[in-house]
C-alpha positions, 0 to 999 in steps of 0.5 A: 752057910746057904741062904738060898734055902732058907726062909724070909722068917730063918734069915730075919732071926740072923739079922736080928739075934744080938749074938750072931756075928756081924758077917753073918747078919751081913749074908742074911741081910744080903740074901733078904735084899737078892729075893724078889721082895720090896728092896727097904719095907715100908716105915712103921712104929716098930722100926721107930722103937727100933732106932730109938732103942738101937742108937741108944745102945751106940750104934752107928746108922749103918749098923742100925740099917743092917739091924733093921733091914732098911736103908741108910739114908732112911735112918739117917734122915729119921735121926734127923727128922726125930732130932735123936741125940746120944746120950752123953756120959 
């Protein structure tokens, strides 16, 4: 698949549909950090509801930060900063 001509829009949608596979979200997400835009957006509420929601569902801060868009060491240190436990069966 060729990512270079697709939109900032059509390679958000890849990384964002749940039922994409991983790889794929993976050469979306790699083809979004190679363009001339800001390398990690800036921090907002939505990105918080985000990592609220998806380290809820059991997903590792690696997988939130190919989720998101951002960086790893941001999602962590936001788990930190919010003290987000997982919710214990």
């Amino acid at each position: 698949m060729d990512y270079s001509t697709a939109t900032k829009e059509q390679l958000l949608t890849i990384c964002l549909y749940e039922a994409c596979p991983l790889t794929l979200k993976y050469d979306a997400l790699y083809e979004l950090n190679l363009r001339d835009e800001p390398k990690s957006p800036s921090w907002n509420h939505s990105y918080l509801t985000d990592l609220i929601r998806l380290w809820g569902k059991g997903l590792t801060a690696y997988e939130i930060s190919i989720e998101t868009g951002l960086d790893i060491t941001t999602i962590q240190t936001k788990i930190r900063k919010y003290n987000l436990k997982r919710r214990m069966a």
